[in-house]
N, C-alpha and C positions, 0 to 999 in steps of 0.2 A: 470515469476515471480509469476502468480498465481500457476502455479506448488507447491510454497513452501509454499503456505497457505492454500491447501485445503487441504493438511495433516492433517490440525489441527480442531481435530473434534467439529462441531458444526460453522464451519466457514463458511459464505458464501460471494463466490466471483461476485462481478456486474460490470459489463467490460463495461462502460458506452462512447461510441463514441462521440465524437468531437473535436473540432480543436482548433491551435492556441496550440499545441503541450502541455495542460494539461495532468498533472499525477499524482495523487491524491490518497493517503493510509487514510484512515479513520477504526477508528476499535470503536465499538459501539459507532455509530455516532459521533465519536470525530475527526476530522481533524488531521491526527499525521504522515505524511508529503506530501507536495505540493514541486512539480518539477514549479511551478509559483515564491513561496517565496526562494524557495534555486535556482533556475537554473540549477539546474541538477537533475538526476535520484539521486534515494537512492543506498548508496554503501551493500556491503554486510552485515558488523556489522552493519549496522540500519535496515534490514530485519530481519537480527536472533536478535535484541533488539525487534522492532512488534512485530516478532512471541511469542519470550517468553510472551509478555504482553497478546495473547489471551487465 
């Protein structure tokens, strides 16, 4: 998945390790989606929705 965001220039990706199976998209510091509050990974149309927003 970071694959498809460092495309986009000026992005920077921080692969931050810990447990308890967190997975966590934030784009200028805004929280904009958690694998805690939905239960699952993000599917594709909500990665190319992120990416347009950078």
């Amino acid at each position: 998945m970071s694959d498809r965001f460092s495309e986009i220039d000026g992005a920077e990706i921080e692969l931050v390790k810990g447990g308890g199976g967190v997975f966590e998209i934030s784009l200028d510091g805004e929280l904009v989606f958690s694998k805690k509050a939905t239960g699952r990974f993000p599917e594709e149309h909500e990665l190319d929705a992120i990416a347009a927003r950078a």
